[in-house]
PyMOL Python script that loads the backbone (N, CA, C, O; Angstrom):
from pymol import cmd

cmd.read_pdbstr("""\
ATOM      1  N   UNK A   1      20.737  27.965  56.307  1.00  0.00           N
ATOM      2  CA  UNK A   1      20.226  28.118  54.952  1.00  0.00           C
ATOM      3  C   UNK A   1      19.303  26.939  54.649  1.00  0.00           C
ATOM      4  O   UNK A   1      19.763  25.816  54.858  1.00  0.00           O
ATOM      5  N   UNK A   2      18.096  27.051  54.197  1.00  0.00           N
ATOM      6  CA  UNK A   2      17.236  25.808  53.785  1.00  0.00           C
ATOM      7  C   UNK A   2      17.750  25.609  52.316  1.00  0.00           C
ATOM      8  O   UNK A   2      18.336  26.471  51.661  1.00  0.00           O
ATOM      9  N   UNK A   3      17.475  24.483  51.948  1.00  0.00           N
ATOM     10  CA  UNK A   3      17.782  23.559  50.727  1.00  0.00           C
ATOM     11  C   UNK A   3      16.200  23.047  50.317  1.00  0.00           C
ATOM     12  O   UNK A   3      15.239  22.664  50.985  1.00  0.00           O
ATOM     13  N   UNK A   4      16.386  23.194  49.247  1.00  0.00           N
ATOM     14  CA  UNK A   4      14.913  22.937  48.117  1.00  0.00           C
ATOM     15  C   UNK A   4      14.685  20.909  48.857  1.00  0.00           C
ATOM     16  O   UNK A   4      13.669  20.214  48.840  1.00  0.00           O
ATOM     17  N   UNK A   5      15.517  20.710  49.177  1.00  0.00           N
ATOM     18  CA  UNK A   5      15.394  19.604  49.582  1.00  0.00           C
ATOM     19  C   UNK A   5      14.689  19.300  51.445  1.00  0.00           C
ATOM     20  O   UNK A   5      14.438  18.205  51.950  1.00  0.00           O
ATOM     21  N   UNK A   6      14.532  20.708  52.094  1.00  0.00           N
ATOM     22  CA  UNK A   6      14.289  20.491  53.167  1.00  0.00           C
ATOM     23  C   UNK A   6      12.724  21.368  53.433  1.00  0.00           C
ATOM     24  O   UNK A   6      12.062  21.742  54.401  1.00  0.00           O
ATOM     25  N   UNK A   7      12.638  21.411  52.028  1.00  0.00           N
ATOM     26  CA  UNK A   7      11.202  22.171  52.176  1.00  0.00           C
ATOM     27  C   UNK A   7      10.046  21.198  51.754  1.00  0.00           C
ATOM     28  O   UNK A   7       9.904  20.674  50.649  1.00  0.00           O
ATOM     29  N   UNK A   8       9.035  21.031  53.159  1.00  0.00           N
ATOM     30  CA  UNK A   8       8.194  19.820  52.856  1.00  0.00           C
ATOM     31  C   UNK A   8       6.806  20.783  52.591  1.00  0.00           C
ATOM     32  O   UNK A   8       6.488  21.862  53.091  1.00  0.00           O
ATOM     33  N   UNK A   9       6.049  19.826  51.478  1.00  0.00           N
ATOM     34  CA  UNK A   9       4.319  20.570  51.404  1.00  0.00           C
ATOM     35  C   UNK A   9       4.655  22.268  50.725  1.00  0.00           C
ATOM     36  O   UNK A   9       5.371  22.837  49.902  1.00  0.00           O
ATOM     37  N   UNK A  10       3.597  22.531  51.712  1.00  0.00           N
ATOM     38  CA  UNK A  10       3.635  24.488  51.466  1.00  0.00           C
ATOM     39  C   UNK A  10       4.439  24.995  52.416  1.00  0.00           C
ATOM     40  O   UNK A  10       4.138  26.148  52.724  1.00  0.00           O
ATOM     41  N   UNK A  11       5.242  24.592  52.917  1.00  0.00           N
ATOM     42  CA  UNK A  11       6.103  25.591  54.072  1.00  0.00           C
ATOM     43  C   UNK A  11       6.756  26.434  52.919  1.00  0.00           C
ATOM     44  O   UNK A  11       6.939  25.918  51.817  1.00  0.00           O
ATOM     45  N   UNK A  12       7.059  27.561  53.147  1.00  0.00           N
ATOM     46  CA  UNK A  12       7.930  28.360  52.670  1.00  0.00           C
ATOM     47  C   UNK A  12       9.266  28.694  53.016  1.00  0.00           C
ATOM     48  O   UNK A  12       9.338  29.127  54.166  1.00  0.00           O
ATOM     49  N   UNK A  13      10.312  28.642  52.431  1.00  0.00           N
ATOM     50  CA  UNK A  13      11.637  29.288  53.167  1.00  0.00           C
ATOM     51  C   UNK A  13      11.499  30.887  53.651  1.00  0.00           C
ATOM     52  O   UNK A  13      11.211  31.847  52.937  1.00  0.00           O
ATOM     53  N   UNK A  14      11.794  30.877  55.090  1.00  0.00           N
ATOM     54  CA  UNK A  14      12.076  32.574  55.324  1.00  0.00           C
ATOM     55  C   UNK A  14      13.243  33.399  55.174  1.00  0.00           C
ATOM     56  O   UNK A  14      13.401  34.350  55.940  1.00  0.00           O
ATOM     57  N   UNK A  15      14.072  33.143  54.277  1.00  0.00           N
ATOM     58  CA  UNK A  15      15.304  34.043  54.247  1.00  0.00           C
ATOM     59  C   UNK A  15      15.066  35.483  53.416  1.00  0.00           C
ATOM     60  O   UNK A  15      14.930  35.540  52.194  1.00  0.00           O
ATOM     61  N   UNK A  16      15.046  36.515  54.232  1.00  0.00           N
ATOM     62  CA  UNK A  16      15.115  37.964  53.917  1.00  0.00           C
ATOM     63  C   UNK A  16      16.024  38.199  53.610  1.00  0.00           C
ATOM     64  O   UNK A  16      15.935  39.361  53.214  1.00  0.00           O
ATOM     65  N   UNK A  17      17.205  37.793  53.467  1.00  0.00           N
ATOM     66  CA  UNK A  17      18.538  37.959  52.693  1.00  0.00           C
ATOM     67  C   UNK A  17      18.844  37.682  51.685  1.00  0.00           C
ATOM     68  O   UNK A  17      19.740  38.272  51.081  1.00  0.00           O
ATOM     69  N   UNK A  18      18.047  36.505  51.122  1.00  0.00           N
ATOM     70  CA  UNK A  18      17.789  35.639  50.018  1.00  0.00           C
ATOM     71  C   UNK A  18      17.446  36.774  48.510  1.00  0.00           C
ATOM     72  O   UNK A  18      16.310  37.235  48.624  1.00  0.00           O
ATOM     73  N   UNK A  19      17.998  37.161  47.509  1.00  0.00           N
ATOM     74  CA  UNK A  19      17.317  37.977  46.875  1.00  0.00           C
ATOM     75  C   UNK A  19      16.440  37.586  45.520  1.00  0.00           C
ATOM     76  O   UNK A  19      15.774  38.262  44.736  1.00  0.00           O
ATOM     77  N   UNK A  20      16.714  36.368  45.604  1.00  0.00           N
ATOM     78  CA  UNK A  20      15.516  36.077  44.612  1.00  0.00           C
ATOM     79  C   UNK A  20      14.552  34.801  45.682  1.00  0.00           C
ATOM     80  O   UNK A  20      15.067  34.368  46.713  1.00  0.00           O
ATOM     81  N   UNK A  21      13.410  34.431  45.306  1.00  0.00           N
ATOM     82  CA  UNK A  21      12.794  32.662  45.678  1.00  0.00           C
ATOM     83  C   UNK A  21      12.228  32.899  44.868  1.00  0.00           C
ATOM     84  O   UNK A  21      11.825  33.992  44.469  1.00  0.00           O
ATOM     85  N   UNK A  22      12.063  31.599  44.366  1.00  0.00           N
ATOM     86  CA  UNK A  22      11.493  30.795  43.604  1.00  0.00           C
ATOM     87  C   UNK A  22      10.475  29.631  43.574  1.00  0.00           C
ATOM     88  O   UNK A  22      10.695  28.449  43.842  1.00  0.00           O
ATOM     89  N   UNK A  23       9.606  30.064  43.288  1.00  0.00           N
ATOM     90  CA  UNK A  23       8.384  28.838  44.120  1.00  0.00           C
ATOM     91  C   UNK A  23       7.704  28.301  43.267  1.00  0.00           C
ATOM     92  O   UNK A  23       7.403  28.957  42.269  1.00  0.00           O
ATOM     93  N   UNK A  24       7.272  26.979  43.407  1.00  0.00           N
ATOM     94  CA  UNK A  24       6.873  25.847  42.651  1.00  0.00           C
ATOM     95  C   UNK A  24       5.206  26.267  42.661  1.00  0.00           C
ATOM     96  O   UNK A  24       4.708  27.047  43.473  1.00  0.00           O
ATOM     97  N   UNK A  25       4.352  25.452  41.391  1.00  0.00           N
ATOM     98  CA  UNK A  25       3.435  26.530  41.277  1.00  0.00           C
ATOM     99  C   UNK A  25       2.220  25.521  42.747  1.00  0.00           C
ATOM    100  O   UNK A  25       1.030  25.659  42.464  1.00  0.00           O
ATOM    101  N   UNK A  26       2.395  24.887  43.725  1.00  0.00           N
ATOM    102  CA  UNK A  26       2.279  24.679  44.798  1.00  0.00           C
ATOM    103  C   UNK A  26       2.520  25.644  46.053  1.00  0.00           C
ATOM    104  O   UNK A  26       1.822  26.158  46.928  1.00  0.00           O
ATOM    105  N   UNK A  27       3.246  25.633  45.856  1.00  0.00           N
ATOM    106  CA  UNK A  27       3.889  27.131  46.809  1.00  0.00           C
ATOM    107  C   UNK A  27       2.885  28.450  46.785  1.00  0.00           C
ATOM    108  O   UNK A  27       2.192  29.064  47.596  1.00  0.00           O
ATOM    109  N   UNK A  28       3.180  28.516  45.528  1.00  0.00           N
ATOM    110  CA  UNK A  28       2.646  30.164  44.854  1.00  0.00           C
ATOM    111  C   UNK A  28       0.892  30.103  45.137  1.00  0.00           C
ATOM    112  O   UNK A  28       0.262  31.122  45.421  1.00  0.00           O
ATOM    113  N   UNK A  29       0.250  28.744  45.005  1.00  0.00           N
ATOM    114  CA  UNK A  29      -0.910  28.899  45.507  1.00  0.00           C
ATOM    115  C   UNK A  29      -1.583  28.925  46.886  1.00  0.00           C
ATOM    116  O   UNK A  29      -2.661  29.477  47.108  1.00  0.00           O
ATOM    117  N   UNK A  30      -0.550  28.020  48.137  1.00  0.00           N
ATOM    118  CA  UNK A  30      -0.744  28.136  49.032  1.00  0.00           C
ATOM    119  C   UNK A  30      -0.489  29.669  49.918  1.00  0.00           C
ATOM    120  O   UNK A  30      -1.075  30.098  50.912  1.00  0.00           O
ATOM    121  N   UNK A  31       0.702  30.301  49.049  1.00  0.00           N
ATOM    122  CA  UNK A  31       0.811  31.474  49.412  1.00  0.00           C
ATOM    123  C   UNK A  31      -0.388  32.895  49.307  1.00  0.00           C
ATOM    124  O   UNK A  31      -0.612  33.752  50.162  1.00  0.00           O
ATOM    125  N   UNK A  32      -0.958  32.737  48.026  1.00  0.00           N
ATOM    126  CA  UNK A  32      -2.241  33.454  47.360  1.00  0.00           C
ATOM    127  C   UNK A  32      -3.093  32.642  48.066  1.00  0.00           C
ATOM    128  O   UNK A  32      -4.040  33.279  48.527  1.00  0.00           O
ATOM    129  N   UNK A  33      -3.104  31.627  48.286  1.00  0.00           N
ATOM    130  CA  UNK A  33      -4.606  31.208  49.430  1.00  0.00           C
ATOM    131  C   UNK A  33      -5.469  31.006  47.806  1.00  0.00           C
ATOM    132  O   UNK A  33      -6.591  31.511  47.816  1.00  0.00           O
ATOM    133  N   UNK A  34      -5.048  30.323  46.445  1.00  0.00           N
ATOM    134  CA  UNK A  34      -5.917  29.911  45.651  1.00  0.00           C
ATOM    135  C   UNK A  34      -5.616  28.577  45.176  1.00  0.00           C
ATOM    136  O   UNK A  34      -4.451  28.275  45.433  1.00  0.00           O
ATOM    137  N   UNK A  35      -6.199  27.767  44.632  1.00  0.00           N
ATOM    138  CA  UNK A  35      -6.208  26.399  43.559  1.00  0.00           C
ATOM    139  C   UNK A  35      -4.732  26.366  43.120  1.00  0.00           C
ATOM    140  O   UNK A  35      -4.136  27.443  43.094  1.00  0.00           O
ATOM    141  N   UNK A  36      -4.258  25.546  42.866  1.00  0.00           N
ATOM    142  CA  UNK A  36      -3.358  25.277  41.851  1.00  0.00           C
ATOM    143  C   UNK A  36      -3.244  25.572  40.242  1.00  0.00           C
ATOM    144  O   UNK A  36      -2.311  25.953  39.535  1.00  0.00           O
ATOM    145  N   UNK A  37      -4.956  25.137  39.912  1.00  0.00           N
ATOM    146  CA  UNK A  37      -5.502  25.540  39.248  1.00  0.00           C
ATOM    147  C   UNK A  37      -5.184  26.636  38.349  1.00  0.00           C
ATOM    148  O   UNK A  37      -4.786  26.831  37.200  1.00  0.00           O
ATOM    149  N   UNK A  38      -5.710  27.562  39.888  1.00  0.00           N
ATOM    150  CA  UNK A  38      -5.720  29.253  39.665  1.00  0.00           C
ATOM    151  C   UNK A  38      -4.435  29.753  39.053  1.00  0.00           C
ATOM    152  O   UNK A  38      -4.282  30.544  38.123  1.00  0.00           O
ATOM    153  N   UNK A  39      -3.261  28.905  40.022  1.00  0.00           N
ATOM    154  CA  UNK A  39      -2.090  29.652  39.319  1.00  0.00           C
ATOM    155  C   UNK A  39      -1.906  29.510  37.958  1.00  0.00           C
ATOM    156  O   UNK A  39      -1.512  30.429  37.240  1.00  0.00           O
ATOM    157  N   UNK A  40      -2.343  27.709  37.335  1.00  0.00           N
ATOM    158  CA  UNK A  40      -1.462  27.459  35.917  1.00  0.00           C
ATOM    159  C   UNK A  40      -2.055  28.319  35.559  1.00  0.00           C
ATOM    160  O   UNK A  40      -1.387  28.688  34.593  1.00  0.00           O
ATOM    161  N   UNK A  41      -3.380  29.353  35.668  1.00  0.00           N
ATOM    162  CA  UNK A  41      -4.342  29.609  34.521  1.00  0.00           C
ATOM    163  C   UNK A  41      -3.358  30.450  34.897  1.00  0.00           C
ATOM    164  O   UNK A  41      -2.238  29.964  34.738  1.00  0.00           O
ATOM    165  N   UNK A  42      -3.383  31.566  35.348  1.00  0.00           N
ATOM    166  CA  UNK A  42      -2.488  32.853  35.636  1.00  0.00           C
ATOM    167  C   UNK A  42      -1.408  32.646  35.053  1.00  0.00           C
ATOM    168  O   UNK A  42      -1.061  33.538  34.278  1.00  0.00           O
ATOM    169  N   UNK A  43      -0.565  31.531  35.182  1.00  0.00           N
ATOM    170  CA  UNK A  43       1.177  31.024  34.244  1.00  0.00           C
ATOM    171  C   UNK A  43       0.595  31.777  32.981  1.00  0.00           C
ATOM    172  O   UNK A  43       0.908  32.936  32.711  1.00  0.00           O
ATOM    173  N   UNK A  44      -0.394  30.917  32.133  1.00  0.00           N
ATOM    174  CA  UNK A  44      -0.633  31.412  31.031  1.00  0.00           C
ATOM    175  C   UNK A  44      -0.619  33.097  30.383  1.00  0.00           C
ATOM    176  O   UNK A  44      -0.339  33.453  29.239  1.00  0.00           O
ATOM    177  N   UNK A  45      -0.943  33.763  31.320  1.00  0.00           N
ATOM    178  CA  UNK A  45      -1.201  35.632  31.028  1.00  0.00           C
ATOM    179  C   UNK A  45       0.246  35.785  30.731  1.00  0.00           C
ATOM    180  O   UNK A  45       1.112  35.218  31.398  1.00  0.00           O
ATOM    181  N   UNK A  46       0.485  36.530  29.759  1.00  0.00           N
ATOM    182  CA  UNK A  46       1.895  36.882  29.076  1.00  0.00           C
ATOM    183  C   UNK A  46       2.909  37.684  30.125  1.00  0.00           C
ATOM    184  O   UNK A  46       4.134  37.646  30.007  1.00  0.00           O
ATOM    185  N   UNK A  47       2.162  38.466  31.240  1.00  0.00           N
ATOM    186  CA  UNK A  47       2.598  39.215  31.791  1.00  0.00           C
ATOM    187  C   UNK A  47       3.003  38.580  33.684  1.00  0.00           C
ATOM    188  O   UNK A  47       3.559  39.138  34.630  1.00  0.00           O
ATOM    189  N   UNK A  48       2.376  37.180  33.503  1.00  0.00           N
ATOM    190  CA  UNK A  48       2.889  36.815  34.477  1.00  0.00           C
ATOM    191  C   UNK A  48       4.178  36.394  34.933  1.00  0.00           C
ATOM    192  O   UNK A  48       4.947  36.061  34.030  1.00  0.00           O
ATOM    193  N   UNK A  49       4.736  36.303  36.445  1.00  0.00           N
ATOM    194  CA  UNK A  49       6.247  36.035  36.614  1.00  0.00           C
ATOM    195  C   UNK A  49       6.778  34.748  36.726  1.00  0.00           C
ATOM    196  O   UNK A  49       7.375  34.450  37.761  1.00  0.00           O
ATOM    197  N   UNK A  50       6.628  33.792  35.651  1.00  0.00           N
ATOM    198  CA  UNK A  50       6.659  32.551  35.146  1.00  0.00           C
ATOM    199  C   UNK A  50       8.458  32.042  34.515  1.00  0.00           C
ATOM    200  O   UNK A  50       9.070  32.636  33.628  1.00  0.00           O
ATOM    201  N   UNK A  51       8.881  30.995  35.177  1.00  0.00           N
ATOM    202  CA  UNK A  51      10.083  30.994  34.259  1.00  0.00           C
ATOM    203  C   UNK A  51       9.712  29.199  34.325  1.00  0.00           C
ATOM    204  O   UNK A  51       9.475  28.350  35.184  1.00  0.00           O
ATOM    205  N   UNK A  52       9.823  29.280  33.058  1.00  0.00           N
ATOM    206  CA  UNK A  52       9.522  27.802  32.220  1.00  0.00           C
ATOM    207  C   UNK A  52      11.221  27.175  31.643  1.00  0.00           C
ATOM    208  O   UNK A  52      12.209  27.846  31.348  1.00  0.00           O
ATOM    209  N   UNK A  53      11.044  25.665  31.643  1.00  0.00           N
ATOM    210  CA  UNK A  53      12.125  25.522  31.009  1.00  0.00           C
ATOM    211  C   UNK A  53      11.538  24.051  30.981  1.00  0.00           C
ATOM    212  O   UNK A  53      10.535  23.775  31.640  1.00  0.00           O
ATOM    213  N   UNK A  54      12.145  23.182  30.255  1.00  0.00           N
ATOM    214  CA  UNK A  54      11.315  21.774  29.866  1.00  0.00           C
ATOM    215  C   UNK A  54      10.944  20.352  30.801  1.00  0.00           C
ATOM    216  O   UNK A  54      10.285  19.345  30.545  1.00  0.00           O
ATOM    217  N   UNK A  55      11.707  20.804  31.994  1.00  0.00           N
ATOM    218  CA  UNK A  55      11.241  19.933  33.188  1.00  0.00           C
ATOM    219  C   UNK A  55      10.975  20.679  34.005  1.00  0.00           C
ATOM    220  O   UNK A  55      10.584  19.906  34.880  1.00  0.00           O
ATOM    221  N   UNK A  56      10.831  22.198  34.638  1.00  0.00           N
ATOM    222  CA  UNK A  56      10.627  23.034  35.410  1.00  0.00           C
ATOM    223  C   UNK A  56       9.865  23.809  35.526  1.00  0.00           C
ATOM    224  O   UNK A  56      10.042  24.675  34.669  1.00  0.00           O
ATOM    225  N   UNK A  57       8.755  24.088  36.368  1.00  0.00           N
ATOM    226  CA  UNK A  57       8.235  25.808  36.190  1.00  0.00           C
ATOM    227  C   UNK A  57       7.969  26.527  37.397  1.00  0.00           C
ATOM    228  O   UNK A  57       6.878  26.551  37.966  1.00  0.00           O
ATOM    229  N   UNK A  58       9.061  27.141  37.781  1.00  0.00           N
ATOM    230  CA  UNK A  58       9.057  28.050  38.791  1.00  0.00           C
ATOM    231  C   UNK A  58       8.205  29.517  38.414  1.00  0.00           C
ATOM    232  O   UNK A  58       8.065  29.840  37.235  1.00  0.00           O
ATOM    233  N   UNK A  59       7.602  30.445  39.639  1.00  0.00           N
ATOM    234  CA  UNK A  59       7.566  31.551  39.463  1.00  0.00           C
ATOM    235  C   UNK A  59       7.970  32.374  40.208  1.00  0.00           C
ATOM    236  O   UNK A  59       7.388  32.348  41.293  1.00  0.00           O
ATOM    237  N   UNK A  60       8.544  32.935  40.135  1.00  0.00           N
ATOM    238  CA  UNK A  60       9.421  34.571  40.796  1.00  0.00           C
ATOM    239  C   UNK A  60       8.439  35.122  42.313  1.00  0.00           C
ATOM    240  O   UNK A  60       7.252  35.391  42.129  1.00  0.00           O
ATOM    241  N   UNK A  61       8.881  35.217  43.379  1.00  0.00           N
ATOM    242  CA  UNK A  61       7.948  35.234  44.480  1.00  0.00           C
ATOM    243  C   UNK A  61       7.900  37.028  44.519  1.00  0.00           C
ATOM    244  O   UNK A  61       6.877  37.700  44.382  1.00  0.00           O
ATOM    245  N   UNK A  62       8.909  37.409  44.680  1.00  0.00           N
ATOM    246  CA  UNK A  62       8.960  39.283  44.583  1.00  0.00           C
ATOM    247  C   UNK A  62       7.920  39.621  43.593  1.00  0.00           C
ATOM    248  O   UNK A  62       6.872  40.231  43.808  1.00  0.00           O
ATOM    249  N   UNK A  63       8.585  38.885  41.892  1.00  0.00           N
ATOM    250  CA  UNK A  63       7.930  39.467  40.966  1.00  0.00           C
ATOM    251  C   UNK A  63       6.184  38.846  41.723  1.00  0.00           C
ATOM    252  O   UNK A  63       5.767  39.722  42.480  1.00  0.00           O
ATOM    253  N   UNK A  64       5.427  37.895  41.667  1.00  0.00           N
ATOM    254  CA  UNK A  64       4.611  37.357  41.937  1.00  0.00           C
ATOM    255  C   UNK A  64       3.392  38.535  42.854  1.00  0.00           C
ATOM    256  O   UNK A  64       2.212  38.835  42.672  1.00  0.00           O
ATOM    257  N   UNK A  65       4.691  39.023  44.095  1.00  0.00           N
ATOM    258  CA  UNK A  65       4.252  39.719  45.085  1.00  0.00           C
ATOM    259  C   UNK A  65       3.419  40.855  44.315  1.00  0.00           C
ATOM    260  O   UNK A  65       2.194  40.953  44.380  1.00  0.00           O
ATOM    261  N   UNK A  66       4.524  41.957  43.348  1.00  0.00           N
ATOM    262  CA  UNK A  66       3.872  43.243  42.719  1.00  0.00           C
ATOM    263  C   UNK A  66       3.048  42.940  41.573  1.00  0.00           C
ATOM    264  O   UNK A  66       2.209  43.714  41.113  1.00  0.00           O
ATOM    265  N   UNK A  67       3.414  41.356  40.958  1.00  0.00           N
ATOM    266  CA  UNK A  67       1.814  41.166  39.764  1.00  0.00           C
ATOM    267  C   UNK A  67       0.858  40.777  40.764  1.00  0.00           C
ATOM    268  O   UNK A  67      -0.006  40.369  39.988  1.00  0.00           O
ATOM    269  N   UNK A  68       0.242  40.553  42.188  1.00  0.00           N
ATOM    270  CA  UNK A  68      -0.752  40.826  42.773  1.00  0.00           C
ATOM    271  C   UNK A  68      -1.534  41.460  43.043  1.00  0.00           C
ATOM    272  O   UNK A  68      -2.663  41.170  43.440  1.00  0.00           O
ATOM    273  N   UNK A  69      -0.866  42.856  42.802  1.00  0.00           N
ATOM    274  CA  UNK A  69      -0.491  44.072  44.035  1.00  0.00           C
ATOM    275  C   UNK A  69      -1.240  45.023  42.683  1.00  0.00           C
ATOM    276  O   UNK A  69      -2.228  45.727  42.892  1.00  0.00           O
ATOM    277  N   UNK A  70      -0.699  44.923  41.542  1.00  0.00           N
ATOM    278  CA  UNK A  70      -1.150  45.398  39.953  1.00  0.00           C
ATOM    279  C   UNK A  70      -2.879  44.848  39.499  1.00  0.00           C
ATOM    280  O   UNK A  70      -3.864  45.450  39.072  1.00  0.00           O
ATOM    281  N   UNK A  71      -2.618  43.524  39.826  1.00  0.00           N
ATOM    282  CA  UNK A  71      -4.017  43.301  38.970  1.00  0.00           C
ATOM    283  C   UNK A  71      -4.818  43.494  40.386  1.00  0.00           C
ATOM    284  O   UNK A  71      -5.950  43.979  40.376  1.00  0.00           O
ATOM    285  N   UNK A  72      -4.264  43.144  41.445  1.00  0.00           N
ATOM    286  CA  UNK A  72      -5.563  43.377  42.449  1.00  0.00           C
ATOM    287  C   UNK A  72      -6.246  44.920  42.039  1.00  0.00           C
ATOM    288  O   UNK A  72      -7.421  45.118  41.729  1.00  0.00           O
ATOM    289  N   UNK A  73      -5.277  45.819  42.122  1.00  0.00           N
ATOM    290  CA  UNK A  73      -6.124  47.177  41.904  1.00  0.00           C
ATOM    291  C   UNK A  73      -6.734  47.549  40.542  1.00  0.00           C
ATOM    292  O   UNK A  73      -7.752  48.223  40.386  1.00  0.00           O
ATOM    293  N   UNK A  74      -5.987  47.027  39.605  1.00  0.00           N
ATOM    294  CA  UNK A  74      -7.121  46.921  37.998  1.00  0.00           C
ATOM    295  C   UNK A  74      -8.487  46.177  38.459  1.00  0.00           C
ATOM    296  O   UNK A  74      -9.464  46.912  38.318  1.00  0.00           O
ATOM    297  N   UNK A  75      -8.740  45.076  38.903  1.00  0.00           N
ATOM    298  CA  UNK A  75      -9.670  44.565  39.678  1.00  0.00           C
ATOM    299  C   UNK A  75     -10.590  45.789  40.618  1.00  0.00           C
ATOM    300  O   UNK A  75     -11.817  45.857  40.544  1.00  0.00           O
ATOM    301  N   UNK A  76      -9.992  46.447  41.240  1.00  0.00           N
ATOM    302  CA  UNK A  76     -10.665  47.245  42.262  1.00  0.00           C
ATOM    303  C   UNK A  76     -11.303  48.339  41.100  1.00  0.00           C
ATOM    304  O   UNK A  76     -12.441  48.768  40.910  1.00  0.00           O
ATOM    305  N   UNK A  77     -10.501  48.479  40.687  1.00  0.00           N
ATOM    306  CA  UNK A  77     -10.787  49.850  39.514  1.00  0.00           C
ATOM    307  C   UNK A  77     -12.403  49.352  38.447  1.00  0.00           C
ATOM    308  O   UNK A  77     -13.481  49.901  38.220  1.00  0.00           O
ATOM    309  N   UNK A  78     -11.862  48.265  38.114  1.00  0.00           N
ATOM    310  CA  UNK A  78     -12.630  47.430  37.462  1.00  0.00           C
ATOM    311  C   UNK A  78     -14.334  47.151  37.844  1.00  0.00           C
ATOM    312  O   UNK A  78     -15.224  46.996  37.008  1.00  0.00           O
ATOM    313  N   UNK A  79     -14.488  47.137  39.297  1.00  0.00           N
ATOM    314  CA  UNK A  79     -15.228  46.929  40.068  1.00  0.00           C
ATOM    315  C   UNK A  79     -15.674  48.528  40.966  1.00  0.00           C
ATOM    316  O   UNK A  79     -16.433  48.722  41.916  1.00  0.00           O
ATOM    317  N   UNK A  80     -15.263  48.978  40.576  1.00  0.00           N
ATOM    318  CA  UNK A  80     -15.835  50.879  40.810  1.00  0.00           C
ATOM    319  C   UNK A  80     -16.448  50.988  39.370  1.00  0.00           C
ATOM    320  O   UNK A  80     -17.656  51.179  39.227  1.00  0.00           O
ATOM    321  N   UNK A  81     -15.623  50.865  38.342  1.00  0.00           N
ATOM    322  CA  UNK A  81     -17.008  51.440  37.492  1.00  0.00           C
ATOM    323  C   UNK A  81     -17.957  50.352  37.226  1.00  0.00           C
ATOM    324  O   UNK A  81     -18.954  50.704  36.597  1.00  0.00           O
ATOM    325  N   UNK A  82     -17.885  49.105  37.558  1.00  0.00           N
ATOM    326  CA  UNK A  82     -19.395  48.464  37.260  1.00  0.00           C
ATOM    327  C   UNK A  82     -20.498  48.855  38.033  1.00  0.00           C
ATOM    328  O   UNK A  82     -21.661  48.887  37.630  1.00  0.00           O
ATOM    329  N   UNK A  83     -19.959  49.260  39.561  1.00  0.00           N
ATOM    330  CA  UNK A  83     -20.969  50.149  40.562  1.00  0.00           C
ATOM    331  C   UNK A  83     -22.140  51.219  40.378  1.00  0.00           C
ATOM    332  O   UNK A  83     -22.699  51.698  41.365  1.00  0.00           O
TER     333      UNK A  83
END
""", "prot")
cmd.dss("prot")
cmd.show_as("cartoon", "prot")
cmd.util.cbc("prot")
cmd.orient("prot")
């Protein structure tokens, strides 16, 4: 089992058994391949998978996975009718 303590940089934990992770908003960008940046702005959208608390801000990696998966294709859609 990895421990939040044995995870260095962007490595990710691989446990498929695991049913939630939780990733620091470091993580979540190396994973999306964007800025850090990119993510806080994204934290901000009401609909993102953000859990805040006053020293913490994790985001939900599953949830993370299908709000990708959603706006990528509003995006695609988005980009057919400007065509």
């Amino acid at each position: 089992m990895t421990r939040q303590s044995d995870i260095e940089g962007d490595e990710l934990p691989l446990d498929p058994g695991a049913p939630v992770l939780l990733l620091t908003m470091r993580q979540a960008a190396a994973l999306c391949q964007v800025s850090v940046h990119r993510v806080r702005d994204w934290s901000l959208l009401p609909d993102f998978p953000v859990i805040r608390t006053p020293h913490l801000v994790r985001i939900h990696a599953r949830l993370l996975d299908q709000w990708l998966a959603k706006h990528s294709q509003e995006r695609g859609t988005d980009q057919e009718d400007a065509a």
